[in-house]
C-alpha positions as CSV (number, residue, x, y, z in Angstrom):
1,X,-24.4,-2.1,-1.1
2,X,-26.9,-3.9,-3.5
3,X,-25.8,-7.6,-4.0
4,X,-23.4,-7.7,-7.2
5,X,-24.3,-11.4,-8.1
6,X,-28.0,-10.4,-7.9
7,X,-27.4,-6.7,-10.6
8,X,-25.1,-9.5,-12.6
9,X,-28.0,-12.0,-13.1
10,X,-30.0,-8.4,-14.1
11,X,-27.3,-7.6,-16.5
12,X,-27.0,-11.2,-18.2
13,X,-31.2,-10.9,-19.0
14,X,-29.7,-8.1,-21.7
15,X,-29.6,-11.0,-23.9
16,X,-33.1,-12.3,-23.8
17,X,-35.0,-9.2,-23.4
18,X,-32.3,-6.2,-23.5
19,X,-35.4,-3.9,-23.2
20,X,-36.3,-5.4,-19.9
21,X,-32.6,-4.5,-18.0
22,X,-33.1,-0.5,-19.9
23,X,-36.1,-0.1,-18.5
24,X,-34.6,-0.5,-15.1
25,X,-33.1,3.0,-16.2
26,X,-36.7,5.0,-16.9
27,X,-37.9,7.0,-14.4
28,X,-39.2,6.3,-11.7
29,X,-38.0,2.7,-11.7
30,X,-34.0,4.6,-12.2
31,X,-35.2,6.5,-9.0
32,X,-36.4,3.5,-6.5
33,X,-33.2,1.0,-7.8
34,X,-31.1,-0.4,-5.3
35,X,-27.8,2.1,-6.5
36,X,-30.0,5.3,-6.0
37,X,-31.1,3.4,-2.5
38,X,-27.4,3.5,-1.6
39,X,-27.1,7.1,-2.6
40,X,-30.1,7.8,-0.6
41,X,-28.6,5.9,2.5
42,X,-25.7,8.0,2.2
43,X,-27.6,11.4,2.4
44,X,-26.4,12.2,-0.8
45,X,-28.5,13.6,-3.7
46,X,-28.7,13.2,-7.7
47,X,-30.2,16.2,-9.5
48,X,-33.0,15.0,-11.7
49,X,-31.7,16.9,-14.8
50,X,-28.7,15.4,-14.1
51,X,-30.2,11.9,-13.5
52,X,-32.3,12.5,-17.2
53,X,-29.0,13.1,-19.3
54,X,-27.1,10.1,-17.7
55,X,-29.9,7.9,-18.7
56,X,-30.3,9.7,-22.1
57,X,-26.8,9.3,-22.6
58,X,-27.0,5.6,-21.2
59,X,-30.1,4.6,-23.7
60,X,-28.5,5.9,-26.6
61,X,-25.7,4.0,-26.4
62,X,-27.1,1.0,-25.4
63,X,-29.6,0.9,-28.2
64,X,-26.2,1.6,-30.6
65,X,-25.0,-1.6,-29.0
66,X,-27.8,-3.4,-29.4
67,X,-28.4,-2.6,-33.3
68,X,-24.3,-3.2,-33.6
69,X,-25.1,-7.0,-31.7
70,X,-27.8,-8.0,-34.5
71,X,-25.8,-6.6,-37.2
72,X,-22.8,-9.1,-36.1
73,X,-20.6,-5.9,-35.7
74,X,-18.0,-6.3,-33.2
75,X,-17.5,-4.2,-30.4
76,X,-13.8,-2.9,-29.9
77,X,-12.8,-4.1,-26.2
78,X,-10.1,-1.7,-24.7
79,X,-9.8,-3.1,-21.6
80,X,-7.2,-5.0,-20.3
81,X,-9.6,-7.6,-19.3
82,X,-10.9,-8.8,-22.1
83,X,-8.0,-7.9,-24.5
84,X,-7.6,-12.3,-24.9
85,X,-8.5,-12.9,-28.6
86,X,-11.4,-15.3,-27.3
87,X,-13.7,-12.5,-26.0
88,X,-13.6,-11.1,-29.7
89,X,-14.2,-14.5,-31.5
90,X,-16.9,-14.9,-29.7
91,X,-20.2,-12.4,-30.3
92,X,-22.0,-13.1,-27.3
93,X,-19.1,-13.2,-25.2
94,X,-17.8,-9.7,-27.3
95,X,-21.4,-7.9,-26.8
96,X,-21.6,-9.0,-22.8
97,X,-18.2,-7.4,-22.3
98,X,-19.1,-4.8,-24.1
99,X,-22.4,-4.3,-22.1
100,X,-20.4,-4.9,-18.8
101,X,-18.0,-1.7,-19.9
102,X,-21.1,0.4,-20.6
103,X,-23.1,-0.6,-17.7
104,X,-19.8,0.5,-15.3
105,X,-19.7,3.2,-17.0
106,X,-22.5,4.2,-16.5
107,X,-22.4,3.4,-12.2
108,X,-19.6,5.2,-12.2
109,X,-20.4,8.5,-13.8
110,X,-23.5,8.1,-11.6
111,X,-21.4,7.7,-8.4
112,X,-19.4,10.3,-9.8
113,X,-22.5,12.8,-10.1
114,X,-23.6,12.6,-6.8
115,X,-23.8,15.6,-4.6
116,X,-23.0,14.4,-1.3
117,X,-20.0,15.7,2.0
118,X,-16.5,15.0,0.3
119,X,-16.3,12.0,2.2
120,X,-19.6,9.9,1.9
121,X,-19.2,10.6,-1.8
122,X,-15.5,9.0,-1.8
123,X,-17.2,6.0,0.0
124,X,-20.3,6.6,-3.0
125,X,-17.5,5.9,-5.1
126,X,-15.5,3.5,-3.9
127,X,-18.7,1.3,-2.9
128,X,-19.9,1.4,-6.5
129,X,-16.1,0.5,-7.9
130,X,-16.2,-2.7,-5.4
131,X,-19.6,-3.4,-7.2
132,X,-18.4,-3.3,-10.9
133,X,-15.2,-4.5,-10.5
134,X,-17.0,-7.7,-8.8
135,X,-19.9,-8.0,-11.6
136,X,-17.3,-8.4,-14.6
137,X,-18.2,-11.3,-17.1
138,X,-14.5,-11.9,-16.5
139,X,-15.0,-13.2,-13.6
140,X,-17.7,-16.0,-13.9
141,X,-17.2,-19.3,-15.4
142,X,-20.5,-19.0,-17.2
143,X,-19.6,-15.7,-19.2
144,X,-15.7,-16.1,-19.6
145,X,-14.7,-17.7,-23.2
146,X,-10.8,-17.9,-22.2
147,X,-11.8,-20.1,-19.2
148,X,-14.5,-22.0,-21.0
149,X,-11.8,-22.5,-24.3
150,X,-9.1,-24.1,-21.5
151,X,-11.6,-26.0,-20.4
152,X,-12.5,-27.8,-23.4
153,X,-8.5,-27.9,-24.3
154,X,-7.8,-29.3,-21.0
155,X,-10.5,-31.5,-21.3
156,X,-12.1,-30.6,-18.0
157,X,-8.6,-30.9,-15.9
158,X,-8.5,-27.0,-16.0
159,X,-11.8,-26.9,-13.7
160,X,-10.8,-29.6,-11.5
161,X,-7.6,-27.9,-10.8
162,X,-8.9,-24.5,-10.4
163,X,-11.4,-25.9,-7.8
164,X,-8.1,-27.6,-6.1
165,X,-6.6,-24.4,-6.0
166,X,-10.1,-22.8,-4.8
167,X,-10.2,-25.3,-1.7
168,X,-6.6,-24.5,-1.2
169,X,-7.3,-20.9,-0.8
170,X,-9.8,-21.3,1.6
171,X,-8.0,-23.9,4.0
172,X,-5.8,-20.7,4.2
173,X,-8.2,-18.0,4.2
174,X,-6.6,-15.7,1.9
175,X,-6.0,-15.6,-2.2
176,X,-2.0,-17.2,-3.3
177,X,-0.9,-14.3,-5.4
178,X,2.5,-16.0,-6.1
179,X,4.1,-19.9,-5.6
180,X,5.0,-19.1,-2.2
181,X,6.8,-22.8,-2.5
182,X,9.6,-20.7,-4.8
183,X,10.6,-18.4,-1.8
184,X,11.7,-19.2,1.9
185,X,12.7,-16.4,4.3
186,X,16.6,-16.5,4.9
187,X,17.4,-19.1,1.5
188,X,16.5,-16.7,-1.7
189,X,14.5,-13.5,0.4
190,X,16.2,-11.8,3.3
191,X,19.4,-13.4,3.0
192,X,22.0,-10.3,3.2
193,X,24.5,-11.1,5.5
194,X,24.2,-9.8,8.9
195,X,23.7,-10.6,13.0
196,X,20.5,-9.8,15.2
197,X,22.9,-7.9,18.2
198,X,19.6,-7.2,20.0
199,X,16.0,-8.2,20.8
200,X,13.1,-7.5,22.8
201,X,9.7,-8.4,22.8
202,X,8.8,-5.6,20.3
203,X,11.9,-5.9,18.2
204,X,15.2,-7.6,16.7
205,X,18.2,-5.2,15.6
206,X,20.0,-6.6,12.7
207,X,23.6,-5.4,12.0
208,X,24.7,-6.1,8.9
209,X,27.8,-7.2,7.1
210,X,29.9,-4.6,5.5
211,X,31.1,-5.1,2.1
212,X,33.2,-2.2,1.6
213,X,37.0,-1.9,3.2
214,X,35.4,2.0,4.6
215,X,31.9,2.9,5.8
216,X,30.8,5.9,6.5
217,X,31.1,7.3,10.4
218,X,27.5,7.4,10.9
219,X,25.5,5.0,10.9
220,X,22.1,4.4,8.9
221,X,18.9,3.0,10.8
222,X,16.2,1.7,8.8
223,X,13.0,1.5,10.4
224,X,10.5,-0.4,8.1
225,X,6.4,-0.5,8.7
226,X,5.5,-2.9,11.2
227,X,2.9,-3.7,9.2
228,X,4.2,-7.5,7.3
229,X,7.3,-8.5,7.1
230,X,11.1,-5.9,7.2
231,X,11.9,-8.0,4.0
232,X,10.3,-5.6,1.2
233,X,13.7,-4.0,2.0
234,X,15.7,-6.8,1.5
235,X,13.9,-9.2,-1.4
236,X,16.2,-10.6,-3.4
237,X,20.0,-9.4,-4.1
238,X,19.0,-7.7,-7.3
239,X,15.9,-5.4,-5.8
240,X,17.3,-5.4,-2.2
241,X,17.1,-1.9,-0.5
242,X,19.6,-3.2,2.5
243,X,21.8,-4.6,0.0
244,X,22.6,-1.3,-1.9
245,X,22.7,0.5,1.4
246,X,25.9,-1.8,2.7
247,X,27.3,-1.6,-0.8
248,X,27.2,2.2,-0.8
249,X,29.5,2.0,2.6
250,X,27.0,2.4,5.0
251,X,26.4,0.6,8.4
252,X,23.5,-0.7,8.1
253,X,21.0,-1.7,11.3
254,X,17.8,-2.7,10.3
255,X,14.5,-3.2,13.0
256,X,12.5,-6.7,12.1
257,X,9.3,-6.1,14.4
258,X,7.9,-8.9,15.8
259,X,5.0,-10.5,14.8
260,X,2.9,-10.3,18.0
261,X,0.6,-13.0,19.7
262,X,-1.7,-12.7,22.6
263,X,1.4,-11.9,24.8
264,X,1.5,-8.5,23.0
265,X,-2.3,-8.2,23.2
266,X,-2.0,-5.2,25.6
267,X,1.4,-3.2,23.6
268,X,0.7,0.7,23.0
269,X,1.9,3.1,20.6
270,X,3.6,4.3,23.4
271,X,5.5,0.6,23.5
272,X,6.7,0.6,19.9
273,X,7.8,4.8,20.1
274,X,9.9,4.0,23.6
275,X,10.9,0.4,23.6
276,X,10.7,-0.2,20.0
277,X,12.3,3.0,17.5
278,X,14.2,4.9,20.6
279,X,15.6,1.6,21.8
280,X,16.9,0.9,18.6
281,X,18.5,4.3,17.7
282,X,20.0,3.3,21.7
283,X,21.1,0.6,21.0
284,X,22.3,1.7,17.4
285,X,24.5,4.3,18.9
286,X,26.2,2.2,21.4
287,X,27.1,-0.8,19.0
288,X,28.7,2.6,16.7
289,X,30.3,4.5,19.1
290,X,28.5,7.5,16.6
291,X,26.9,10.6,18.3
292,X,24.2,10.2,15.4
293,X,22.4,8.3,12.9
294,X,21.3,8.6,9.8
295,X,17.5,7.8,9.8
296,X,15.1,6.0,7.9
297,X,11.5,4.9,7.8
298,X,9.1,3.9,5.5
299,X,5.4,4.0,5.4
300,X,3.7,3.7,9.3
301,X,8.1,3.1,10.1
302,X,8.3,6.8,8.8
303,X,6.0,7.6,11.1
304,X,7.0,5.8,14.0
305,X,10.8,6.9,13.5
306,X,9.4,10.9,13.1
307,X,7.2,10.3,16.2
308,X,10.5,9.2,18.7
309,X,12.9,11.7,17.2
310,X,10.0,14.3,18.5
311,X,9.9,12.9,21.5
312,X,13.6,13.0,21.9
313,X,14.2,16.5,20.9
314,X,12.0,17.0,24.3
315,X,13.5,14.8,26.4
316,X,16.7,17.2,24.9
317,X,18.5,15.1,22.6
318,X,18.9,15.3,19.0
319,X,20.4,11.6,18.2
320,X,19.7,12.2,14.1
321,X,22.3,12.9,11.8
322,X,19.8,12.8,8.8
323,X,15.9,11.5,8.5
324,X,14.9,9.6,5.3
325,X,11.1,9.1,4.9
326,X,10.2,6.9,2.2
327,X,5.7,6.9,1.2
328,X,5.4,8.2,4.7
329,X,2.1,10.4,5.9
330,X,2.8,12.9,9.0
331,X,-0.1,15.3,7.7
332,X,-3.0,12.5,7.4
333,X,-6.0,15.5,6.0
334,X,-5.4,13.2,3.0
335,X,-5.2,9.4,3.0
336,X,-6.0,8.4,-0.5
337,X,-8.9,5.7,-0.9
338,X,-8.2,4.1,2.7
339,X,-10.1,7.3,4.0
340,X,-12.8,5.2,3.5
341,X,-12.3,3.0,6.1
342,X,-12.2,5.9,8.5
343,X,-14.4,7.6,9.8
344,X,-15.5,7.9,13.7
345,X,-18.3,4.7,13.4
346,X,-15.3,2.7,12.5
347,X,-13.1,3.5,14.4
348,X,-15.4,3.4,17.4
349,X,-16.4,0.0,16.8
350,X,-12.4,-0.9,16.5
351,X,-11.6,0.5,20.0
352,X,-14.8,-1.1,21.6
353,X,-13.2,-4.1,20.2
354,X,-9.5,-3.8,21.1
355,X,-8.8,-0.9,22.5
356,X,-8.3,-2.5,26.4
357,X,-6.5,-5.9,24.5
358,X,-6.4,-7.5,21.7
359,X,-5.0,-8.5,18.2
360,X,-6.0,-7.0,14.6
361,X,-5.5,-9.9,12.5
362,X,-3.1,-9.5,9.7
363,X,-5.2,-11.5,7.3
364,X,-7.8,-8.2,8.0
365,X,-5.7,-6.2,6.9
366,X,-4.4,-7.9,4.2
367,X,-8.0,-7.8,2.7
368,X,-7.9,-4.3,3.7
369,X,-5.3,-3.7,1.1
370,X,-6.6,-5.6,-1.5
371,X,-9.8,-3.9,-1.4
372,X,-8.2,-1.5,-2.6
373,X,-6.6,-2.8,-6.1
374,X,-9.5,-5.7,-6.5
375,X,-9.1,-5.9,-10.1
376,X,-5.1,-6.1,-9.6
377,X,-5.3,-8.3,-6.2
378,X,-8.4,-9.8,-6.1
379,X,-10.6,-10.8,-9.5
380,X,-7.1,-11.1,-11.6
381,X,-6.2,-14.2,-9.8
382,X,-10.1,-15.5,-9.4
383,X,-9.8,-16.1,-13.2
384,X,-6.3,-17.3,-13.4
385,X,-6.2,-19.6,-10.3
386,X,-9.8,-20.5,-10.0
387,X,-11.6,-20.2,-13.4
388,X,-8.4,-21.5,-15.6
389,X,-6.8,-23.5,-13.0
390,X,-3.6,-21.5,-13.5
391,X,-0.6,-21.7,-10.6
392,X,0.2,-18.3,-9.7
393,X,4.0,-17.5,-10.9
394,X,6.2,-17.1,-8.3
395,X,7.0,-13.2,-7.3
396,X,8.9,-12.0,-4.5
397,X,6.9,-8.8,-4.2
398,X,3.8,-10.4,-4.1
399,X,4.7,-13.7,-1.7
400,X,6.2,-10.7,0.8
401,X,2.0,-9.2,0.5
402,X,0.9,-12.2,1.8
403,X,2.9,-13.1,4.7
404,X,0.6,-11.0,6.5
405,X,1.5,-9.5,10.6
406,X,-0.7,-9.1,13.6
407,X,-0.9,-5.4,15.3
408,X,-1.7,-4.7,19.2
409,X,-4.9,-4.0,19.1
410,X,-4.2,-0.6,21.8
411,X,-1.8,0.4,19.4
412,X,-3.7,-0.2,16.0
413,X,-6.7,2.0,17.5
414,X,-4.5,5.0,19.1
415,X,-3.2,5.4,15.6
416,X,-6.4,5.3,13.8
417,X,-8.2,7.7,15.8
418,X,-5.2,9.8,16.4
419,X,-3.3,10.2,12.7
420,X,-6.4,9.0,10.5
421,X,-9.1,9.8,11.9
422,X,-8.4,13.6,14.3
423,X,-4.6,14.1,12.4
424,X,-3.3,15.1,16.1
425,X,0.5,14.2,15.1
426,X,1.0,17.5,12.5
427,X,-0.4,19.4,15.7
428,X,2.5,20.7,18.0
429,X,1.8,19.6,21.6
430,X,-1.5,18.1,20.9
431,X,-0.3,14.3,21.6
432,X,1.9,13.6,24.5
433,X,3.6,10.3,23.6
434,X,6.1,8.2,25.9
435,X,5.2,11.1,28.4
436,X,6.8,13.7,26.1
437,X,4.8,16.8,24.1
438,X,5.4,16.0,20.5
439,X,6.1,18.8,17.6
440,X,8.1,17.5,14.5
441,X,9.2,20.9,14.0
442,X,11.6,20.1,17.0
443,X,13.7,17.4,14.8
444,X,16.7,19.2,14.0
445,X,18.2,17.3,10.9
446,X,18.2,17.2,7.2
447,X,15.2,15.3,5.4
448,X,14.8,13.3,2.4
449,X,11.2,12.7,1.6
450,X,10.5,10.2,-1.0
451,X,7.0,10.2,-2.5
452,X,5.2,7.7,-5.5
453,X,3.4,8.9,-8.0
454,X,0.5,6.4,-8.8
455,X,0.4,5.6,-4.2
456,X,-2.7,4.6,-3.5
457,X,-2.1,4.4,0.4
458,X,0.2,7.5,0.6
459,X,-1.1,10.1,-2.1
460,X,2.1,11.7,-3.3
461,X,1.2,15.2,-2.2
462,X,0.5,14.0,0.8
463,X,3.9,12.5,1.3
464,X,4.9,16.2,0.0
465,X,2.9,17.8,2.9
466,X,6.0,16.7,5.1
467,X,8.0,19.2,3.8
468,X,6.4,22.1,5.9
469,X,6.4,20.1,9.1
470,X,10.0,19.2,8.9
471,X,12.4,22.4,9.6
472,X,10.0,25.0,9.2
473,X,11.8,27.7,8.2
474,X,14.4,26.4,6.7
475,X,13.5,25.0,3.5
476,X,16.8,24.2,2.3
477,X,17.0,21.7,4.8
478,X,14.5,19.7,3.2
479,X,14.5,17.6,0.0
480,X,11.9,15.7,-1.9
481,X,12.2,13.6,-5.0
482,X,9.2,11.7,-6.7
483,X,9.5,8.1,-8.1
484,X,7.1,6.8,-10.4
485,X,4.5,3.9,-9.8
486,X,3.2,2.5,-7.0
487,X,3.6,2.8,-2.9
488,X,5.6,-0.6,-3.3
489,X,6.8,-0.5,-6.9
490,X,7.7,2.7,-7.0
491,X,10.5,2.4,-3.6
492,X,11.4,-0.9,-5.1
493,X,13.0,0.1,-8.3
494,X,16.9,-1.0,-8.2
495,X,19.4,1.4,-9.3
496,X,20.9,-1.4,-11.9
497,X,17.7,-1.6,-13.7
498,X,17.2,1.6,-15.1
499,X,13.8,1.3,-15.0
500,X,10.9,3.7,-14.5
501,X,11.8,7.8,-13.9
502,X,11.7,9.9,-11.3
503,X,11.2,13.4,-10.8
504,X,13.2,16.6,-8.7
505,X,13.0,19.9,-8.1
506,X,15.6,21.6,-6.5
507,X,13.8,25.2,-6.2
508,X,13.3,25.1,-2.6
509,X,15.0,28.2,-1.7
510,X,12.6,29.9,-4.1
511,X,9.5,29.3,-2.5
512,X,8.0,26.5,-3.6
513,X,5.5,25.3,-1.1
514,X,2.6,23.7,-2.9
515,X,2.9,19.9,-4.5
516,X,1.4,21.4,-7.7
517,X,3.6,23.9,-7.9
518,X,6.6,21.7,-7.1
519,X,5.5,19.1,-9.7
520,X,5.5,22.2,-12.1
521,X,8.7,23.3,-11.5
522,X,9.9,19.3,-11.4
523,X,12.5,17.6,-14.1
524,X,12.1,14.1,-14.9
525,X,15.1,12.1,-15.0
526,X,15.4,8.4,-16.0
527,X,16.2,5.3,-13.7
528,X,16.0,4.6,-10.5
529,X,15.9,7.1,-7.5
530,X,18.1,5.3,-5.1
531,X,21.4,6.5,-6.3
532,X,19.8,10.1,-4.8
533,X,19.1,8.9,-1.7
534,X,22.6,7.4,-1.8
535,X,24.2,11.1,-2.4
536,X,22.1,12.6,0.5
537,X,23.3,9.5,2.7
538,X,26.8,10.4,2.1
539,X,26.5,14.3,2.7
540,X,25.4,13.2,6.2
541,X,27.5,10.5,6.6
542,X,30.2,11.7,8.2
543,X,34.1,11.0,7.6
544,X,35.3,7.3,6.6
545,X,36.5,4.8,8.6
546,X,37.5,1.1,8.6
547,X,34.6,-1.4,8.5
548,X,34.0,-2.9,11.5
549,X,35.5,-6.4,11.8
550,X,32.2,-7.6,13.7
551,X,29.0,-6.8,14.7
552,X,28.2,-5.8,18.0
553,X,30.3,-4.8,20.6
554,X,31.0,-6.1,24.5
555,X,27.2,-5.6,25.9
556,X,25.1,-6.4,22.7
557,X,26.6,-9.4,21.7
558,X,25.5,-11.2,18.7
559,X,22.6,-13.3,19.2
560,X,22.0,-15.6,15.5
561,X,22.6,-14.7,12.2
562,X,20.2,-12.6,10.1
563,X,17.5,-12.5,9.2
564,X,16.4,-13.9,12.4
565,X,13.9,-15.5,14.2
566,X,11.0,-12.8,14.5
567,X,10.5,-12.4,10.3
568,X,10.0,-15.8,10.1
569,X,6.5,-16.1,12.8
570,X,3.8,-16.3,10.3
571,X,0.1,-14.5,11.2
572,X,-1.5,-17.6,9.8
């Protein structure tokens, strides 16, 4: 990828000799830059016609902009970025974002035009939206008049504090999204009542506290992503997942994975299917006394929970009562933008790495993830912490994306190369796992599948694509409702707010197979989706009974109180 500092410098010559940085866009010069080198590297190919109009289109605008810049005529700036008042005051500082816009505008539709296989042009893409997003003037002390007007305010404190904050960072290795000194595991995040009644080296089991006089029979087991921490179901009181569930007269048990060290260097997927999800619908059952569960996972948890429920059904048994997948892919053909971190070069290197032993270090795949939003995750808080010398508000979403987890580095590669990369799980008998042939279709229980509508890690439709895995034949058994936002956001949206929409379509019996189809048919509905999930709970809940007066029962004893040790065992 060519060096975005190096096209910035290129860019920032626009106002000596704007001529010089448009001629980078005449043929042949256009044809031997470093962005049609990439495009080349990626065997994919730009039609010369096509190539001619973009730069047409390109000069012509450019030249507008130009003429606009010596008649003192204001560009309008509708980006987000440089909506501040000071990037309008300012000419130069209005014309360089203005030439930023229409110089990534320009990449883009380029990237965009590129004939290339479906997935080196997604990586096309995606490399070019890294570059872009990295070159904004917004981003550079030199070129941003918001951070250059605090500093002058400030009287130079705003610099020495950003470059504080700056050193901070790096001691740390990682960005501060949020004043992580606002929120402590167990005193204002994690704190619904509750006792761990079981661990193992994988796993704690949290049983928690019921706050109604009845619960219903059966019992709900939540099995979160064991990537970070269990706690993005359980923030605080007013956006707590758990919390609702235990006030809606549920049971509530709740896995908190551990955070593993180089004693779990060696742990499979095999580990965390037998002695992590089926040990805790076990050990689930025994504190209940219930024949079944309701079930629930979210993201890679979705997966996990789906993946032991298959392997029960062979060994036999059908311990679910219900299964609620929440942003969850079982069908991986499509993985959204982190496709382009998989491919089999990758994923080879990974195993060579890890695959015999080893850890994949949660601040990787932190940075994974913010690769993904940079603008949002990365380059917002560049200017506000670094370049203004801002203190990040604290937010209990974003404090819970940075306390980062560790992943076996066995099981980290067997799922890449087995759901991402060769999407072997939606195949009937094709993966033997904890020594057991696994088909989903064999899960014999109701589903609720939850997809987001703006997920960037689990593509709605793709969430949706568990529909025809689950039950197969019997459609009715099967239920998906839509939220809006994002693959966080969008599960986190409390049913007290009554904020966002979401959308359902109860046409199942009708034959509606196809996302787009079902999206057609779909009826938007405002406020939270949770009080849905609540009523399909309930349906499958079984009769009511008295709370229990404790947790646990003679053999699983409680251990401490929740939220335990494990959430607490930081990556870093």
């Amino acid at each position: 990828m060519p060096d975005p500092q190096a096209m910035a410098a290129a860019w920032m010559n626009q106002f000596s000799d704007p001529a010089a940085w448009q001629a980078v866009f005449k043929t042949p010069a256009l044809e031997a830059s470093p962005v049609a080198a990439m495009f080349t590297d990626a065997s994919a190919m730009l039609k010369p016609e096509r190539l001619e109009a973009l730069r047409d289109d390109y000069l012509q605008k450019a030249a507008a902009l130009w003429q606009d810049f010596l008649a003192s005529k204001t560009p309008v700036l509708e980006d987000r970025r440089f909506s501040s008042p000071e990037w309008a005051a300012n000419p130069m500082s209005a014309f360089s974002a203005a030439s930023y816009l229409l110089n990534a505008e320009f990449l883009t539709t380029m990237a965009n035009a590129v004939e290339a296989p479906p997935k080196e042009q997604q990586k096309i893409r995606f490399a070019v939206q890294q570059m872009v997003d990295a070159m904004s003037p917004a981003n550079f002390l030199a070129t941003n008049p918001e951070a250059q007007q605090k500093l002058i305010e400030t009287k130079g404190e705003s610099l020495t504090k950003g470059l504080s904050n700056m050193l901070a960072d790096l001691q740390k290795g990682r960005i501060s999204l949020s004043d992580e000194s606002a929120f402590e595991v167990g005193r204002n995040v994690a704190t619904t009542a509750g006792q761990v009644v079981f661990e193992n080296e994988l796993f704690q089991l949290i049983q928690y506290t019921p706050v109604t006089p009845t619960v219903h029979q059966v019992p709900l087991l939540m099995v979160p992503p064991c990537i970070n921490k269990f706690y993005i179901l359980d923030l605080q009181p007013e956006n707590s997942v758990v919390r609702y569930a235990v006030e809606q007269g549920n049971t509530v048990f709740l896995v908190s994975w551990s955070n593993p060290d180089e004693s779990l260097k060696g742990t499979t997927w095999d580990d965390y299917i037998e002695h992590g999800a089926i040990k805790a619908i076990e050990v689930t059952r025994a504190i209940s006394g219930a024949e079944k569960i309701n079930a629930f996972g979210f993201c890679v948890g979705g997966t996990i929970v789906s993946t032991a429920l298959a392997v029960l059904a062979a060994r036999g048994e059908q311990p679910a009562a219900s299964l609620t997948l929440l942003t969850t892919l079982l069908d991986f053909a499509d993985t959204g933008v982190l496709d382009v971190f998989i491919d089999e070069q990758q994923v080879s290197q990974r195993e060579k790495a890890l695959s015999k032993g080893g850890l994949m270090p949660g601040r990787d795949l932190a940075t994974t993830f913010s690769a993904l939003r940079p603008n949002d995750l990365v380059w917002n808080y560049v200017q506000s912490n670094y370049l203004k010398g801002n203190e990040p508000p604290p937010f209990d979403l974003l404090y819970w994306n940075s306390d980062s987890t560790n992943l076996p580095g066995p099981m980290f590669c067997w799922y890449l190369r087995n759901t991402y990369l060769e999407n072997s799980l939606k195949q009937a008998g094709k993966l033997t796992v904890a020594g057991e042939k696994v088909d989903l279709a064999s899960i014999k229980a109701p589903v609720f599948i939850y997809g987001s509508k703006e997920d960037h890690i689990v593509p709605w439709n793709a969430a949706y694509a568990s529909m025809h895995l689950l039950n197969p034949g019997n459609a009715k058994a099967n239920r998906f409702v839509l939220g809006a936002s994002g693959h966080i956001a969008g599960v986190i949206n409390p049913a007290s707010k009554k904020k966002r929409s979401y959308w359902t379509n109860d046409a199942k019996a009708k034959g509606v197979t196809a996302a787009d189809a079902w999206m057609a048919g779909a009826s938007e509905h405002v406020g939270s989706w949770w009080p849905e999930w609540s009523a399909f709970l309930a349906d499958h809940g079984g009769k009511s009974v008295k709370a229990p007066a404790k947790a646990g029962n003679a053999k699983f004893k409680p251990i401490e109180a929740a939220p335990g040790r494990y959430v607490k065992v930081r990556a870093d």
